[in-house]
MINUTI-598275 format. One record per residue (C-alpha): residue in one letter; x, y, z. Coordinates in steps of 0.2 Angstrom, whole numbers, plus 5000, padded with zeros to 4 digits. Layout:
+---+------+-------+------+
: r : east : north :   up :
+---+------+-------+------+
: a :    X :     Y :    Z :
...
+---+------+-------+------+
// end
This chain:
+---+------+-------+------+
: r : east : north :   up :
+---+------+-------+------+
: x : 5000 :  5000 : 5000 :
: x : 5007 :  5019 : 4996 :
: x : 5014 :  5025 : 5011 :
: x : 5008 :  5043 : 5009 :
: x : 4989 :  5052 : 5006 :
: x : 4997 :  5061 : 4992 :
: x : 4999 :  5043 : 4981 :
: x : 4984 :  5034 : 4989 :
: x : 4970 :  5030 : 4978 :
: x : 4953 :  5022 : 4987 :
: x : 4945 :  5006 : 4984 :
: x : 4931 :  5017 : 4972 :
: x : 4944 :  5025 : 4961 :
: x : 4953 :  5008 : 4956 :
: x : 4934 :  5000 : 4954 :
: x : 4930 :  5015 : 4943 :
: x : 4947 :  5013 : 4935 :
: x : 4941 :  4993 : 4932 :
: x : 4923 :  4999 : 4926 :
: x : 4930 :  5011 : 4913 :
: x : 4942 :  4997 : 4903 :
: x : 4927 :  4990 : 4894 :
: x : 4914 :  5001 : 4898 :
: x : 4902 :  4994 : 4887 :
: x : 4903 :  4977 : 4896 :
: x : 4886 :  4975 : 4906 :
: x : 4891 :  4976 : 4924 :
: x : 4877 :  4976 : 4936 :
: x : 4858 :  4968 : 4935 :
: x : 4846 :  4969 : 4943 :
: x : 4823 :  4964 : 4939 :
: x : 4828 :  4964 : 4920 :
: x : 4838 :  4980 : 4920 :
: x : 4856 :  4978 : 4914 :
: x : 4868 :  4990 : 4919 :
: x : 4884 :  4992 : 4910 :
: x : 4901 :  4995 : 4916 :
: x : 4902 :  5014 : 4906 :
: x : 4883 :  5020 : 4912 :
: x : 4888 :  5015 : 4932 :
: x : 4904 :  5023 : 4931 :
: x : 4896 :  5037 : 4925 :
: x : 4882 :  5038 : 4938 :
: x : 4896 :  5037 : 4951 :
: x : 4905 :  5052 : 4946 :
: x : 4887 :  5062 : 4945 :
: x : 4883 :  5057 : 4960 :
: x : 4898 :  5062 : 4968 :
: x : 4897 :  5082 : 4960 :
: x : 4879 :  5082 : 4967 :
: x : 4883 :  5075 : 4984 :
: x : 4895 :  5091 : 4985 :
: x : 4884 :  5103 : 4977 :
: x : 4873 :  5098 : 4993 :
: x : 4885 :  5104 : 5003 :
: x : 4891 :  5087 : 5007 :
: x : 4912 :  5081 : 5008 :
: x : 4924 :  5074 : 5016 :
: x : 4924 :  5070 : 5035 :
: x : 4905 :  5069 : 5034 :
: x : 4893 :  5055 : 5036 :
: x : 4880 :  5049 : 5023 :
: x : 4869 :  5037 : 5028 :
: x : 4859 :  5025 : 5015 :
: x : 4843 :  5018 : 5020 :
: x : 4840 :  5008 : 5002 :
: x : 4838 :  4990 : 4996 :
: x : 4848 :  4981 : 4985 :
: x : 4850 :  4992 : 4969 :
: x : 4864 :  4998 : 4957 :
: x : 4860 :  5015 : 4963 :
: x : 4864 :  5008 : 4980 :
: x : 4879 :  5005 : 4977 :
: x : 4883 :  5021 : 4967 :
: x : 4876 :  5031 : 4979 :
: x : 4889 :  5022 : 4990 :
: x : 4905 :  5024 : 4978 :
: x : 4900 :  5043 : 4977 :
: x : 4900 :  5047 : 4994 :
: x : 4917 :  5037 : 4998 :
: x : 4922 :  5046 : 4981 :
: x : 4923 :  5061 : 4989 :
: x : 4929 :  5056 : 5007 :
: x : 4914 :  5054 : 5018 :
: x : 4909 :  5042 : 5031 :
: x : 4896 :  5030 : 5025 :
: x : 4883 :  5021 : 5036 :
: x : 4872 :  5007 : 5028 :
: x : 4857 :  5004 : 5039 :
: x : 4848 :  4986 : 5040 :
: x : 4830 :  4988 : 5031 :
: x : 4822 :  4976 : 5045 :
: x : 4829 :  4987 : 5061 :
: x : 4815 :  4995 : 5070 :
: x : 4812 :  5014 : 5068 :
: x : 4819 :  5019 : 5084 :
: x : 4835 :  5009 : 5081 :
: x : 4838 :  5016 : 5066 :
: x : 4835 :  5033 : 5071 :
: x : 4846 :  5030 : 5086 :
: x : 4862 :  5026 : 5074 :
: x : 4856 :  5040 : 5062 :
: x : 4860 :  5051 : 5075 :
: x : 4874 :  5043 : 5083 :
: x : 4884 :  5043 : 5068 :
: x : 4880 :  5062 : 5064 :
: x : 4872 :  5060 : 5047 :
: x : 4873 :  5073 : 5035 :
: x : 4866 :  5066 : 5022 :
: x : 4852 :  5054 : 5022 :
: x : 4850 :  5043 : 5005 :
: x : 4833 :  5034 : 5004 :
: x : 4828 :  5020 : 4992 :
: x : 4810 :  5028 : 4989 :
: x : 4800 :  5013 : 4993 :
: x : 4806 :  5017 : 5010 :
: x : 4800 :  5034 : 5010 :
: x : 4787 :  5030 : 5024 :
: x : 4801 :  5024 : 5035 :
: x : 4809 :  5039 : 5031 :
: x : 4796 :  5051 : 5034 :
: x : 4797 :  5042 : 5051 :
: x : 4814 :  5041 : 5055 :
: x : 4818 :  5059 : 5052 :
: x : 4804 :  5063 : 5061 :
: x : 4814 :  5053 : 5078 :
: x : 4830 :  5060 : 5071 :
: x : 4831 :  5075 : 5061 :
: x : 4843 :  5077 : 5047 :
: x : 4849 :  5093 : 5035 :
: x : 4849 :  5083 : 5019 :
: x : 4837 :  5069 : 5013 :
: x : 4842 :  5063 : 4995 :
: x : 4830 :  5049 : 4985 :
: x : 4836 :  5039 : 4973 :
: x : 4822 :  5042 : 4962 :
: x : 4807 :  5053 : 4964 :
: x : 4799 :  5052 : 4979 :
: x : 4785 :  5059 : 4994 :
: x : 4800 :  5070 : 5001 :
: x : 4819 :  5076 : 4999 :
: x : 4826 :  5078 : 4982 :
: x : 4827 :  5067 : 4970 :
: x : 4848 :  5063 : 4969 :
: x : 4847 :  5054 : 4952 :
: x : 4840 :  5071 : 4944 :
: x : 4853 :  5081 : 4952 :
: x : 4865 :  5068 : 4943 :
: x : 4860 :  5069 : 4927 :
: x : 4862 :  5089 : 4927 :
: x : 4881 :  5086 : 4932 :
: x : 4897 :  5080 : 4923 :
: x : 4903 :  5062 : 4922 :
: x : 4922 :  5067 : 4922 :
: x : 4932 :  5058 : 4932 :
: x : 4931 :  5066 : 4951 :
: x : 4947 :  5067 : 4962 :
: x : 4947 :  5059 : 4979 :
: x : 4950 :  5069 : 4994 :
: x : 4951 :  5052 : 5007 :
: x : 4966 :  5049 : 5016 :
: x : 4972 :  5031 : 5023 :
: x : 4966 :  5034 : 5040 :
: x : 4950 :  5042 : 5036 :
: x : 4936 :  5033 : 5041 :
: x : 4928 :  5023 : 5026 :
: x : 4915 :  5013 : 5034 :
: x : 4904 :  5013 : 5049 :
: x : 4896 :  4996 : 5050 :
: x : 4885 :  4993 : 5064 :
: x : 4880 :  4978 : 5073 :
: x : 4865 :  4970 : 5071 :
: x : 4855 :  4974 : 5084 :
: x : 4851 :  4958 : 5091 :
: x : 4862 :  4958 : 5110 :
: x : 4856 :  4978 : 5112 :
: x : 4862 :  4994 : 5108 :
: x : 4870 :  4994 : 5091 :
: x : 4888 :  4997 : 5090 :
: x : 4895 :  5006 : 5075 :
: x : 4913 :  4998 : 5069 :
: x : 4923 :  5010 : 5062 :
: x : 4936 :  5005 : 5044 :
: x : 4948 :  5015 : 5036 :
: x : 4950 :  5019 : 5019 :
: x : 4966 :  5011 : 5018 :
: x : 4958 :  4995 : 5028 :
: x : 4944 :  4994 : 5014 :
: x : 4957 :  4995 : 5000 :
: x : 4966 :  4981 : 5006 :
: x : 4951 :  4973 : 5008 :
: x : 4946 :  4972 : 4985 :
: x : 4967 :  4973 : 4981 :
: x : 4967 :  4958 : 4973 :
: x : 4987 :  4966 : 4970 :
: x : 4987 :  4962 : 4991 :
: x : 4986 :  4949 : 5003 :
: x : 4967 :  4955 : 5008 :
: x : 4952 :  4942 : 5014 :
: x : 4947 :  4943 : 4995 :
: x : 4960 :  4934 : 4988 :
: x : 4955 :  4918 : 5001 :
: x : 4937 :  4922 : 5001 :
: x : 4930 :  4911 : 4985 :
: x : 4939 :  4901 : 4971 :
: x : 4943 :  4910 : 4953 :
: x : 4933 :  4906 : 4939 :
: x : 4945 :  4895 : 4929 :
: x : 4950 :  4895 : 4911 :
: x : 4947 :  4916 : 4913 :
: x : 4928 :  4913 : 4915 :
: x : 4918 :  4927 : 4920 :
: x : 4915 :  4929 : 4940 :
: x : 4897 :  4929 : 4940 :
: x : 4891 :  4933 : 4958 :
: x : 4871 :  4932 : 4964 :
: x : 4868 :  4946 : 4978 :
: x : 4850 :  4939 : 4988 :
: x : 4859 :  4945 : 5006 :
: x : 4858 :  4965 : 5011 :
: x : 4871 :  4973 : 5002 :
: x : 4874 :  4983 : 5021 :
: x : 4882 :  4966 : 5026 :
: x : 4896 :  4955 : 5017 :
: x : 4888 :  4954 : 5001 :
: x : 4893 :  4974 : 4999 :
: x : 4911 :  4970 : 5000 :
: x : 4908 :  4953 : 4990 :
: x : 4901 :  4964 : 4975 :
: x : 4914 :  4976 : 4977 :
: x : 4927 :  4964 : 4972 :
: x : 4916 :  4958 : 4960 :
: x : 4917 :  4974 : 4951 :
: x : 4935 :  4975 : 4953 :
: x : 4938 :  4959 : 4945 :
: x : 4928 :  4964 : 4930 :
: x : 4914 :  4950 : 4934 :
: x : 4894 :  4954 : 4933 :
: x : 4885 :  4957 : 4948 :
: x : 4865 :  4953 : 4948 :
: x : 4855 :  4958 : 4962 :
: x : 4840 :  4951 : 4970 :
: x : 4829 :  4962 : 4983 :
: x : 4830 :  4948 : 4997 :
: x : 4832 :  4930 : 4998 :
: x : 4818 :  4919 : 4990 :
: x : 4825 :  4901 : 4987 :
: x : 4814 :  4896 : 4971 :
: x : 4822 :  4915 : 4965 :
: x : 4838 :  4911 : 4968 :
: x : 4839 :  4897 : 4960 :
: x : 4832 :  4902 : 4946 :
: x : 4845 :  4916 : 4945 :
: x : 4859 :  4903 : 4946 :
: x : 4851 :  4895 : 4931 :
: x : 4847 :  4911 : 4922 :
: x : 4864 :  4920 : 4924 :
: x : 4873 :  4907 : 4924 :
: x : 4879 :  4912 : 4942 :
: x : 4897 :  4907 : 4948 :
: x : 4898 :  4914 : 4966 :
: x : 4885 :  4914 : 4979 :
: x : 4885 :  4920 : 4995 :
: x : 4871 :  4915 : 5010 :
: x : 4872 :  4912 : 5029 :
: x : 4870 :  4895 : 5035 :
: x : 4849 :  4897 : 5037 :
: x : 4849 :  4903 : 5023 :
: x : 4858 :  4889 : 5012 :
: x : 4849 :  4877 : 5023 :
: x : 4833 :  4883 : 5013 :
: x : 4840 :  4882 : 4998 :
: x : 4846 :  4864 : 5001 :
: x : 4829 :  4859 : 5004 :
: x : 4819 :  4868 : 4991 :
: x : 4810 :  4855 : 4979 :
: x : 4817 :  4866 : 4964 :
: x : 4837 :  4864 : 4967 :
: x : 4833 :  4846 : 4962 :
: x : 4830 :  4850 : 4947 :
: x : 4840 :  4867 : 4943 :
: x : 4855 :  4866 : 4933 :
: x : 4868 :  4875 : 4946 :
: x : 4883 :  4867 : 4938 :
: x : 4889 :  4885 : 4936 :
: x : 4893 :  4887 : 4952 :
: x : 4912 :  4888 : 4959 :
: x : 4911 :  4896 : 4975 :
: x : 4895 :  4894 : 4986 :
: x : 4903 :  4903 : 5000 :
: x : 4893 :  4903 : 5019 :
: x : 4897 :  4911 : 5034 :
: x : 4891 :  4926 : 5045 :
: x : 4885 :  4911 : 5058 :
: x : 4886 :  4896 : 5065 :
: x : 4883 :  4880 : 5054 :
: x : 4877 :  4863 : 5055 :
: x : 4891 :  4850 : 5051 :
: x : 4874 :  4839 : 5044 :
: x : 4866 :  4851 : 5036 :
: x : 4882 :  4856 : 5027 :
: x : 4887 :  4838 : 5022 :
: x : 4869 :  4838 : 5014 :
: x : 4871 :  4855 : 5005 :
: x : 4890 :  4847 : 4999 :
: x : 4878 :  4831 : 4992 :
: x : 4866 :  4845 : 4983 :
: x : 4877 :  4858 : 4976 :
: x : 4891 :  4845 : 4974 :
: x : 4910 :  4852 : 4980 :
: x : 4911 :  4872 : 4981 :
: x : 4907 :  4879 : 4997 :
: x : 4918 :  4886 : 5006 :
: x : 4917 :  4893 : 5021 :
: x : 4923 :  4910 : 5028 :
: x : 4924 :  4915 : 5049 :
: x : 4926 :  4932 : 5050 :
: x : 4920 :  4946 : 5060 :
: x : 4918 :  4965 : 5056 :
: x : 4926 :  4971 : 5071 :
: x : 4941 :  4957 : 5067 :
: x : 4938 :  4957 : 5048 :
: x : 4943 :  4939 : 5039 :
: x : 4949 :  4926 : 5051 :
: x : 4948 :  4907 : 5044 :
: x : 4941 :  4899 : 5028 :
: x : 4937 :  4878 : 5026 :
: x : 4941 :  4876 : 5007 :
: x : 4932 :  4866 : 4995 :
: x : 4944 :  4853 : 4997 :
: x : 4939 :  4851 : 5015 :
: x : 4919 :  4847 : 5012 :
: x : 4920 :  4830 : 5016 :
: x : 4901 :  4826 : 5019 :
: x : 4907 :  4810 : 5028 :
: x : 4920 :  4819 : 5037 :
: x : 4908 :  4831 : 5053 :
: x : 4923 :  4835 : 5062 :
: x : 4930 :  4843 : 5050 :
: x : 4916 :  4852 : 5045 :
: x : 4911 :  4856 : 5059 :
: x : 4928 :  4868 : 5060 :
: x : 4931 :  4886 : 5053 :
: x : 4945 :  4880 : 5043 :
: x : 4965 :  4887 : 5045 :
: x : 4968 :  4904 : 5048 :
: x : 4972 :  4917 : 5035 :
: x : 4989 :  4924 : 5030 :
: x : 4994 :  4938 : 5038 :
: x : 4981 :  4936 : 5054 :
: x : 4988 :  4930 : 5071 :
: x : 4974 :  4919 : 5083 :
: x : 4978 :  4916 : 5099 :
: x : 4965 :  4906 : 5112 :
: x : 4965 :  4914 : 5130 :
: x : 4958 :  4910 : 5147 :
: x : 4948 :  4923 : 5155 :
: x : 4963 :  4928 : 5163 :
: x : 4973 :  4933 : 5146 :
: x : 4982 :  4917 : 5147 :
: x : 4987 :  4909 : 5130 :
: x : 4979 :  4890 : 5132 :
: x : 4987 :  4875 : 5122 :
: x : 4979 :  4865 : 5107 :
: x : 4962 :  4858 : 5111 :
: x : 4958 :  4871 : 5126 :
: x : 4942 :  4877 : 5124 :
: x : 4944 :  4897 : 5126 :
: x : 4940 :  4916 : 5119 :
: x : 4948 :  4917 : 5101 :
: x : 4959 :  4933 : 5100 :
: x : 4964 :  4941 : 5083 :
: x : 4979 :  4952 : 5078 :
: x : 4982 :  4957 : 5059 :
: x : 4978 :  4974 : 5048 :
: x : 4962 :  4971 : 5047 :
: x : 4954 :  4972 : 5063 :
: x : 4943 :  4988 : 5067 :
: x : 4950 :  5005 : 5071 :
: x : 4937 :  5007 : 5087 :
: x : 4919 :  5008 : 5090 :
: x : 4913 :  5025 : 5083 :
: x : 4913 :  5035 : 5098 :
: x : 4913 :  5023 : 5111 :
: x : 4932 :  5024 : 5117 :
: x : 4927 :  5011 : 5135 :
: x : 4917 :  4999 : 5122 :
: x : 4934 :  4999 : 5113 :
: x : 4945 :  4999 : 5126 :
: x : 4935 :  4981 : 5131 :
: x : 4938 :  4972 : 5116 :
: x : 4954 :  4978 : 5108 :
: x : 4970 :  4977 : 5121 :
: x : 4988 :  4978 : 5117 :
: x : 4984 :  4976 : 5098 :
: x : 4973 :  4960 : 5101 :
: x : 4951 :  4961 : 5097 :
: x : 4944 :  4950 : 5109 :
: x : 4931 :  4941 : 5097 :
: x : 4918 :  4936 : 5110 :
: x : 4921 :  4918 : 5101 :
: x : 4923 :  4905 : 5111 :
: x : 4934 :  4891 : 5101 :
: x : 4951 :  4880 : 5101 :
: x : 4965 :  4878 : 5088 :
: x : 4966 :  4859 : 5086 :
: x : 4984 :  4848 : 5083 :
: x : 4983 :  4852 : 5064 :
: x : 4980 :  4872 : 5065 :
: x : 4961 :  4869 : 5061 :
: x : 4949 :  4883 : 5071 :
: x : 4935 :  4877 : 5079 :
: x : 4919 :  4889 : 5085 :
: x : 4909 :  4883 : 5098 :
: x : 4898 :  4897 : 5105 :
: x : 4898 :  4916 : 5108 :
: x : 4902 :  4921 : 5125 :
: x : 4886 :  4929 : 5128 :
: x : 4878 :  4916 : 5120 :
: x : 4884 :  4901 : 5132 :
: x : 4873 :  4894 : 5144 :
: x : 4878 :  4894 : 5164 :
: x : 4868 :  4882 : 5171 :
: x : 4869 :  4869 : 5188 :
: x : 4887 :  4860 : 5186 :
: x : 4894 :  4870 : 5172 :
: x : 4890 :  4875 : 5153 :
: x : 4880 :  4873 : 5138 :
: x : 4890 :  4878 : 5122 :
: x : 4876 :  4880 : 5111 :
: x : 4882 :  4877 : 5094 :
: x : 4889 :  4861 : 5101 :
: x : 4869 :  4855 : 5108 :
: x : 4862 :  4864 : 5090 :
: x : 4874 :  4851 : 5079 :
: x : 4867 :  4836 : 5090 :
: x : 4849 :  4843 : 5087 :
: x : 4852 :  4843 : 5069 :
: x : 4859 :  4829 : 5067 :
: x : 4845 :  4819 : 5069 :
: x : 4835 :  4814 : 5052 :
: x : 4820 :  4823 : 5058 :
: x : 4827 :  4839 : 5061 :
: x : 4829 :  4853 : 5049 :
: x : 4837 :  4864 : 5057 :
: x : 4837 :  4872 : 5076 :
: x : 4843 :  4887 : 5086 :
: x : 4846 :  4885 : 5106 :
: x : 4846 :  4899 : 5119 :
: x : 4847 :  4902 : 5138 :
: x : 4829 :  4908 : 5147 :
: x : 4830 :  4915 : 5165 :
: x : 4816 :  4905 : 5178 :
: x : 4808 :  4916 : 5192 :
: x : 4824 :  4912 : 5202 :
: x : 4835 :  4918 : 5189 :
: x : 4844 :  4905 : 5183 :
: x : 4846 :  4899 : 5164 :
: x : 4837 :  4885 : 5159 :
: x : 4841 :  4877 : 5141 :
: x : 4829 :  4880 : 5126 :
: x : 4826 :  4874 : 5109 :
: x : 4817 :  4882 : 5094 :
: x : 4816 :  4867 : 5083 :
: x : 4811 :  4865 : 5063 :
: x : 4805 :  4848 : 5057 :
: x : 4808 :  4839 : 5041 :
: x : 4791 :  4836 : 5034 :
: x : 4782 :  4823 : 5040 :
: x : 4794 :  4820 : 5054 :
: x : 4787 :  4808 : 5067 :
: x : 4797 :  4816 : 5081 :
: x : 4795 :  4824 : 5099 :
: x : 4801 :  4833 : 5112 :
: x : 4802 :  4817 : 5122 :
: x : 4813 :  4810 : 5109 :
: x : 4824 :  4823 : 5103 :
: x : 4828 :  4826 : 5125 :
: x : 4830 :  4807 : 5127 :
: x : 4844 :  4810 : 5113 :
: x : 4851 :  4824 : 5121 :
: x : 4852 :  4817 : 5137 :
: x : 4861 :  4800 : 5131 :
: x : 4874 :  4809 : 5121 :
: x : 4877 :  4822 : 5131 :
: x : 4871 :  4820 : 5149 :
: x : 4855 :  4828 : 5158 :
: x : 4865 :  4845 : 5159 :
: x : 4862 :  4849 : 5140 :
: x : 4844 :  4842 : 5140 :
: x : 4833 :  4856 : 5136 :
: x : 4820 :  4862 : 5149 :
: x : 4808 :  4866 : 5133 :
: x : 4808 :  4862 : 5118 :
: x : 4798 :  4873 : 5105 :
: x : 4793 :  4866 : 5086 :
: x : 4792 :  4880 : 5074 :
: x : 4788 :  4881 : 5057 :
: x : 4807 :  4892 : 5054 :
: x : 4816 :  4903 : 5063 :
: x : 4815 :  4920 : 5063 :
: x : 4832 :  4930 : 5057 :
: x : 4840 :  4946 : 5058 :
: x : 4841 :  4958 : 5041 :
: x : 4858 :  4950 : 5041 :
: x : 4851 :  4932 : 5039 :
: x : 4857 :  4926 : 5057 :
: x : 4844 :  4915 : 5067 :
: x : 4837 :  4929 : 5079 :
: x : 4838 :  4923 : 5097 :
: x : 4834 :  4939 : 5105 :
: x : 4817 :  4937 : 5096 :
: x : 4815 :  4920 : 5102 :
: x : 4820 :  4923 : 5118 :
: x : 4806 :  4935 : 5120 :
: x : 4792 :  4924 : 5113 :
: x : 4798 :  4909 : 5123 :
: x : 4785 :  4902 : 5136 :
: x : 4793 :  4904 : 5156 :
: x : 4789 :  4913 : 5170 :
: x : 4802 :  4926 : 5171 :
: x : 4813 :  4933 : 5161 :
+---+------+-------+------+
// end
């Protein structure tokens, strides 16, 4: 990387560069639109004159409250064009959340998708802001695509230094009060290099034989998918976009588009597995099915290995710690659950250390909290120096994972911190209990969490989805439980549910489930 703001160029200006080689190449799609390479590059660099004619530059915050559309992402590349803060906000956060962060991060500009432009009458109303931007016309604000087409699509010099803040990524929402994660410009640039040793280069298999990257977006664009389209661009591939996840639609995508990389979370792919369609969908296009974001199911894996045939990969990663571990292809062995049931090695570059809760470095095998030091970890939490000060110490992030490094350097997840169970005689790793739920043939799928009785200790609890026409019961499933495990992980209450509820992210939602579970006391 340059080692001064004068020769630094920012991740948008070398995609730009990319977009303009063969700018009549079609780029992005998305609901039958087809974007090419020339007409986004273009849009960027209105966008970018606009966002400035609005009084809006470097140092500032924009904030985006939009779905998943090629505006979206010019609207994005513009505002880090010209050296601003940008803040994508989860669709699927309540109102007050978002206008909590809204005003946390100081917005000066607000960018609105306009078929949420009654969530942004709303939200401004909680949280006022100067400037309210629509792509496209809208009930209120100014319409930013208009202001665009009145300005000049010449190139736009960047005012963003290294250690500006690129990105402010915030939490989603699901253990409390959002956090907002703070990445440089330099961070992020690393990030799309493909010159550099940054998570891309070990996130998905190439294409071979100089085929096309063709990569299927059906996850917010706020979250990993962003960054995963970013690269896309950069690497001259085509990127088609899908409002939300819809298994038949993604399927049909793949097949349509001939899509090479996909990207889900583990619920997510779990329903794509077991759609009636990907039987019968031609999906040999696929290179890279990459999952991550949350725990997986080693079963429900090996079956998505036998569906989709050998290219997932998986990524462990965090946005405070940036990429951590990935479990190539070559290590989807269906008939092989340990191994699956592992993050994979750790990345080049990225140092993991396994600690006690005294800071002490634990050997091979000790289960522990998984510390991270490399270049990619987060500058801070935006403005929250004694948050900070918690998780990063002495250059180390404290992940809130709770894992161990086995003999062969493979990196193994068993629970969040806050997500472990205390109960009578010691602890319930959850992911450990979810794996054993699933792996039984009746069981789709399951998410477990801690619930507090009147006298305030947890007690185990299961949300559980059942294959159809599963002749299983609680009875069952606990009797299980209890002879593989011992009585300790047998849940106190079991709850059959037709499919979990998930964050905007695409992360089972146990804060939801928590609340809607039947008990006493909270």
């Amino acid at each position: 990387m340059p080692d001064t703001a004068h020769d630094f160029r920012t991740y948008v200006e070398e995609n730009l560069d990319a977009l303009g080689t063969d700018p009549g190449r079609v780029a992005l799609v998305h609901q039958g639109r087809r974007v090419t390479a020339g007409e986004f590059r273009a849009l960027v660099h209105r966008m970018a004159r606009a966002l400035r004619g609005q009084g809006i530059d470097r140092g500032q915050t924009v904030t985006l409250l939009s779905g998943n559309l090629p505006e979206t992402i010019a609207a994005r590349y513009a505002a880090n064009l010209i050296g601003c803060r940008v803040n994508h906000l989860y669709n699927k956060l309540s109102a007050d959340v978002q206008a909590t962060i809204v005003k946390d991060v100081e917005t000066a500009a607000l960018i609105v998708d306009p078929r949420f432009d009654d969530r942004a009458a709303e939200l401004t109303t909680l949280a006022p802001v100067a400037t309210v931007l629509t792509l496209g016309p809208a009930k209120s604000g100014t319409d930013l695509l208009e202001l665009a087409s009145a300005e000049s699509d010449e190139p736009v010099p960047s005012g963003a230094r290294p250690e500006d803040i690129c990105t402010i990524r915030h939490t989603g929402g699901t253990t409390g009060h959002p956090k907002g994660i703070c990445t440089t410009y330099g961070q992020v640039r690393t990030f799309v290099n493909d010159e550099e040793p940054g998570d891309a280069k070990v996130l998905w298999e190439r294409p071979a034989d100089q085929e096309r990257t063709r990569l299927l977006v059906c996850t917010t664009l706020a979250h990993a998918a962003g960054m995963m389209a970013d690269v896309t661009l950069r690497e001259h591939g085509l990127v088609v976009l899908l409002e939300d996840f819809d298994p038949a639609e993604v399927l049909a995508a793949v097949e349509r588009e001939q899509i090479t990389h996909l990207f889900l979370l583990p619920p997510l792919l779990y329903q794509l597995t077991d759609h009636p369609d990907a039987a019968t969908t031609d999906t040999s296009s696929l290179r890279c099915l990459t999952y991550g974001g949350c725990q997986s199911s080693p079963a429900r894996i090996a079956d998505a290995v036998r569906r989709f045939g050998p290219v997932l990969v998986q990524f462990y990663g965090q946005n405070e710690a940036g990429g951590i571990s990935v479990l190539p292809a070559g290590d989807h062995d269906p008939d092989n659950p340990e191994r699956l049931r592992s993050a994979g090695r750790i990345l080049p570059n990225v140092e993991v250390a396994v600690r006690d809760e005294n800071g002490r470095d634990l050997p091979r095998g000790e289960h522990g909290e998984i510390c991270i030091r490399s270049a990619s970890i987060m500058q801070g939490y935006w403005k929250q120096p004694e948050l900070t000060a918690e998780v990063l110490r002495d250059g180390w992030l404290h992940t809130g994972d709770i894992g161990f490094l086995d003999g062969d350097d493979y990196l193994t997840i068993v629970d969040r911190i806050k997500d472990m169970i205390v109960v009578v005689g010691g602890h319930v790793y959850t992911t450990e209990l979810e794996d054993l739920l699933n792996s039984h043939p009746g069981v789709l799928q399951s998410a477990v969490f801690g619930v507090r009785d009147e006298d305030r200790m947890e007690q185990v609890y299961a949300a559980v989805v059942l294959s159809p026409g599963a002749d299983v019961d609680a009875d069952r499933l606990r009797a299980m439980v209890r002879e593989a495990r011992g009585a300790m992980y047998e849940p106190a209450h079991i709850e059959f549910v037709g499919q979990l509820p998930l964050t905007d992210a695409g992360k089972p939602d146990k804060k939801q489930l928590r609340a809607l579970a039947p008990r006493t006391a909270v």
